[in-house]
C-alpha positions in Angstrom: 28.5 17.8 -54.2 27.1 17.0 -57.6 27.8 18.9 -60.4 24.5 19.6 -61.4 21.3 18.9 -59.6 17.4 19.4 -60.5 13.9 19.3 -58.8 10.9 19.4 -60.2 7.9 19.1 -57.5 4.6 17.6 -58.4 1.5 18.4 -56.3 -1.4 15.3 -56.6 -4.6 17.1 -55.5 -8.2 16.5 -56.4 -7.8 17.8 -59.8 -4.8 15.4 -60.4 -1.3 16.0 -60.9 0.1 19.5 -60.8 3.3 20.6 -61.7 5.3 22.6 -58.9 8.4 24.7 -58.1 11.9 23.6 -60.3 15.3 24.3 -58.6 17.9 23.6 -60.8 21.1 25.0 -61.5 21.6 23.5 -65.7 18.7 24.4 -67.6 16.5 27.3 -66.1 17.8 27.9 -62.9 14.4 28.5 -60.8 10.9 28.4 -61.0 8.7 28.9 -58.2 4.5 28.1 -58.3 2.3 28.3 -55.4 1.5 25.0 -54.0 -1.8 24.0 -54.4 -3.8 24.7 -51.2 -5.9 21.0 -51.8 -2.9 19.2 -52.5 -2.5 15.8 -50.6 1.0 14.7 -51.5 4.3 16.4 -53.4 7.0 14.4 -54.6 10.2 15.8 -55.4 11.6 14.1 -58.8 15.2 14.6 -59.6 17.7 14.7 -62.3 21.2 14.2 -60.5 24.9 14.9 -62.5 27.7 13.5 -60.0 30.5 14.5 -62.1 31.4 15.6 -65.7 32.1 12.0 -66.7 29.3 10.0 -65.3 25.8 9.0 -66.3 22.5 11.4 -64.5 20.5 9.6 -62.6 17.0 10.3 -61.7 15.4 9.3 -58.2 11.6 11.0 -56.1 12.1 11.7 -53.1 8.5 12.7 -50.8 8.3 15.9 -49.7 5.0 16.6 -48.1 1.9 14.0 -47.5 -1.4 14.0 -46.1 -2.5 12.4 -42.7 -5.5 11.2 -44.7 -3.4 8.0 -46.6 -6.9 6.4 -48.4 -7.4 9.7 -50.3 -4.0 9.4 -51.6 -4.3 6.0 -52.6 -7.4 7.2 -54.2 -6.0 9.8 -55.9 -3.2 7.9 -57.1 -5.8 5.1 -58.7 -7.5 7.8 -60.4 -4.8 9.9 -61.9 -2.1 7.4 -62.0 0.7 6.7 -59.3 3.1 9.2 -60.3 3.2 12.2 -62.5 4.0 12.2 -66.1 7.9 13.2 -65.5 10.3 12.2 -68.5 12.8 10.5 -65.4 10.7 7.8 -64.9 11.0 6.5 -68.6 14.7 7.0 -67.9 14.4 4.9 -64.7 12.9 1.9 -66.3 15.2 2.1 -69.4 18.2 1.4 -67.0 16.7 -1.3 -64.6 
């Protein structure tokens, strides 16, 4: 079991990226939103403490797609692949 573990959901819909639900047990604790009823995709994108003396790491996991596969992909061309989710700057930083 980790020592801390955080979720923040991200919802790509017709309008773009929307921020979801965040389960976390650090900062915050819980926030729930309503998932977007026109949403085509939600990622899960995670900040992840194994113990007291390592380094987080950050990782997205899918949790929900569409059937329809070309209106994500257009989606994603329009409003970018991913959200804007301070992880994936961490991601890149650390190969």
């Amino acid at each position: 079991m980790a020592l801390s573990k955080e979720c923040q959901e991200y919802h790509l819909t017709p309008r773009g990226w929307i921020i979801g639900t965040f389960k976390g047990d650090a900062i915050g604790g819980f926030k729930e939103r309503t998932i977007p009823k026109d949403r085509v995709l939600t990622i899960g994108c995670y900040d992840e403490l194994p113990s007291a003396f390592s380094k987080s790491f950050f990782y997205e996991q899918i949790h929900w797609q569409s059937a329809d596969i070309e209106l994500i992909e257009r989606l994603k061309k329009k409003y970018g692949a991913r959200p804007d989710w301070f992880g994936y700057a961490v991601m890149e930083n650390n190969g």
